[in-house]
ZAVEX-35973 format. One record per atom (N, C-alpha, C): x, y, z. Coordinates in pm, whole numbers, padded with zeros to 5 digits, always signed. Example, Ala and Ser with C-alpha at 12.3 -4.5 7.8 and 13.67 -1.06 7.14 Angstrom:
% ZAVEX-35973
+01319-00569+00780/+01230-00450+00780/+01320-00330+00780/+01285-00225+00708/+01367-00106+00714/+01290+00003+00787/
***
This chain:
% ZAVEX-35973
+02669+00126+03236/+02657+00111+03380/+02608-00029+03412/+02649-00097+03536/+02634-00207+03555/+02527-00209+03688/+02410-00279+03664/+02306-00302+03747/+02339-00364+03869/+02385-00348+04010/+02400-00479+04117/+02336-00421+04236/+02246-00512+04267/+02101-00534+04318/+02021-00384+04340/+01980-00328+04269/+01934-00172+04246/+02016-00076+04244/+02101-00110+04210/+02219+00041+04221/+02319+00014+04107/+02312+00155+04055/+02434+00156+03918/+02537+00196+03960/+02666+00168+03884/+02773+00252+03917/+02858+00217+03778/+02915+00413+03764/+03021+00334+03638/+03083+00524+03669/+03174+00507+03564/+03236+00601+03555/+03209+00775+03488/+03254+00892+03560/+03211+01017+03531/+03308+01103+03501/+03276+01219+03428/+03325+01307+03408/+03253+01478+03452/+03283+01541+03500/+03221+01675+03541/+03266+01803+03423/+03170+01835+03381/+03162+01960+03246/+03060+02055+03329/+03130+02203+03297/+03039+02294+03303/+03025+02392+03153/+02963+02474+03181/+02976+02542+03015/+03125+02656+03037/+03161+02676+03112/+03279+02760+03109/+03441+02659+03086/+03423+02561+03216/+03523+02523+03208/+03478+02294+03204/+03594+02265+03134/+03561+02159+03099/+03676+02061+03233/+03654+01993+03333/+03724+01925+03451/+03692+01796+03411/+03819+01686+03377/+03767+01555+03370/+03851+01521+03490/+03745+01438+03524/+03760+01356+03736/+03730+01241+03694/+03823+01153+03677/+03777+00988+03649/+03770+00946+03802/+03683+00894+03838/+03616+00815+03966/+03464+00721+03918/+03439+00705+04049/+03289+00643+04039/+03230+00736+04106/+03057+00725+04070/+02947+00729+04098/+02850+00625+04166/+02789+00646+04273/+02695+00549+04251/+02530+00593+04284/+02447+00548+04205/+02329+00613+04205/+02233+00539+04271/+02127+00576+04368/+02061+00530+04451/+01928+00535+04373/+01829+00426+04404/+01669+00537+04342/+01611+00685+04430/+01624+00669+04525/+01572+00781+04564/+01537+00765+04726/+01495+00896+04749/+01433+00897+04898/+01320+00793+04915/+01339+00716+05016/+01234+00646+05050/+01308+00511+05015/+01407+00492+04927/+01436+00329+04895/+01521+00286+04980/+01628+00365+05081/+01700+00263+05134/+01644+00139+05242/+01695+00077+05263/+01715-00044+05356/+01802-00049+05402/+01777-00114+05514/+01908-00201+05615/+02006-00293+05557/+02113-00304+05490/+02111-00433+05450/+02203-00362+05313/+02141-00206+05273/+02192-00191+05164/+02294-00159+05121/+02382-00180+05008/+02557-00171+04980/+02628-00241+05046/+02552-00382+05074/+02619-00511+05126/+02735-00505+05080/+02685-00614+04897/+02786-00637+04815/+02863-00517+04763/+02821-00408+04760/+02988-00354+04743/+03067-00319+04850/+03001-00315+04985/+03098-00305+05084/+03161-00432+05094/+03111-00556+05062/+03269-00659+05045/+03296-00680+04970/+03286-00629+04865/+03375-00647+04701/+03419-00566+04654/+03431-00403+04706/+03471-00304+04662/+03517-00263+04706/+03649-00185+04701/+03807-00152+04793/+03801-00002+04789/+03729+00070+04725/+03728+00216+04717/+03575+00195+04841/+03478+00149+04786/+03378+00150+04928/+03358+00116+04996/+03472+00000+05075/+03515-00011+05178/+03586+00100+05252/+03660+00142+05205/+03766+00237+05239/+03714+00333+05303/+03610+00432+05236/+03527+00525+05269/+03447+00450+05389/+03358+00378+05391/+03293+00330+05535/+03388+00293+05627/+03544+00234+05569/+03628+00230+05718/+03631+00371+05769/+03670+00448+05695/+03710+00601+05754/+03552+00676+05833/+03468+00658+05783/+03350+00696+05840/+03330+00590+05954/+03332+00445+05979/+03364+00387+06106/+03418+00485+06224/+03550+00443+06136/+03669+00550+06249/+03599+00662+06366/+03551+00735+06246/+03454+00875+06302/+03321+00852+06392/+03280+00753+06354/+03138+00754+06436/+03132+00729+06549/+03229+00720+06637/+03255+00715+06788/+03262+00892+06836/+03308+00963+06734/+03321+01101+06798/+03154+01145+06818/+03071+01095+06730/+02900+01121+06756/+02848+00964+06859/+02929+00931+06926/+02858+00855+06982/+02761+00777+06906/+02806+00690+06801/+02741+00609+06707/+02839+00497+06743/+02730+00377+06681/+02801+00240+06638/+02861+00267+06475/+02963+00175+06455/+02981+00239+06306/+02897+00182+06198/+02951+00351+06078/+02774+00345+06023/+02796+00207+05946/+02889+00130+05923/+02912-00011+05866/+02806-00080+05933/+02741-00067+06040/+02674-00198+06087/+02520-00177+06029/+02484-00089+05968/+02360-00049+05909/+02363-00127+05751/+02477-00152+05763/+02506-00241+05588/+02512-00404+05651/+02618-00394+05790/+02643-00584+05794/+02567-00613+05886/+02531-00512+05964/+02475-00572+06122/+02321-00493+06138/+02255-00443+06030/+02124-00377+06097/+02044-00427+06190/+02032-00541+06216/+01918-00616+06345/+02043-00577+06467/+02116-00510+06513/+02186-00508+06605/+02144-00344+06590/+02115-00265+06570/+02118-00141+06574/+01965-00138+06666/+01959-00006+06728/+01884+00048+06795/+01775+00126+06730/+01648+00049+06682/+01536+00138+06625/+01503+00274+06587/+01531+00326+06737/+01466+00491+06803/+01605+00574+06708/+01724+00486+06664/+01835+00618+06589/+01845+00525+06455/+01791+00427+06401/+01771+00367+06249/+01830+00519+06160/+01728+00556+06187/+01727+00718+06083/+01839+00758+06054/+01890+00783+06207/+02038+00823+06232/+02117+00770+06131/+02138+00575+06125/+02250+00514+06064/+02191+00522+05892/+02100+00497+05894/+02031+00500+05756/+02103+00616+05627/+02078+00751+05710/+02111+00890+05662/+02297+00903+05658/+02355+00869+05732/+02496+00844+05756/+02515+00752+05630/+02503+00630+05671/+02520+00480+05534/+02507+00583+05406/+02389+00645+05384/+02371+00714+05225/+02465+00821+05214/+02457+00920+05291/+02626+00987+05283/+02712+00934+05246/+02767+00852+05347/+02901+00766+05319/+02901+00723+05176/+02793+00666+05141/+02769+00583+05000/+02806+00707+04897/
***
């Protein structure tokens, strides 16, 4: 797994004890509750074409909740509105 700026990502496979499913994709692993920031999954939202993709499509959507899209919590957080932070914060880590 490759370290870029606190977050790993590399490739998975899903096993259970009955049945064995290989799903080649990515992962990406966060530290935990309490670590995000504003700001965070910059660099793979502009260097990465699979997590771009996913925050365009979640863009798209965030007008049906009356949101800015949750992209601006990654490029634009000083433009977001304090009192719903939470809001974009919790969305961004979904999406992610």
């Amino acid at each position: 797994m490759k370290k870029i700026d606190g977050l790993y990502h590399g490739h998975y496979e899903i096993k259970t004890s009955d049945v064995e499913v290989k799903k080649e994709g990515r992962a990406y692993i966060v530290p935990g509750q309490g670590a995000a920031y504003p700001g965070m999954f910059k660099e793979f939202l502009d260097h990465n074409e699979d997590f771009t993709s996913v925050f365009r499509f979640a863009d798209d959507n965030s007008g049906l909740y009356d949101l800015l899209p949750v992209s601006t919590y990654v490029r634009l957080p000083g433009t977001l509105p304090q009192a719903k932070m939470h809001i974009y914060r919790n969305c961004a880590l979904y999406t992610a």
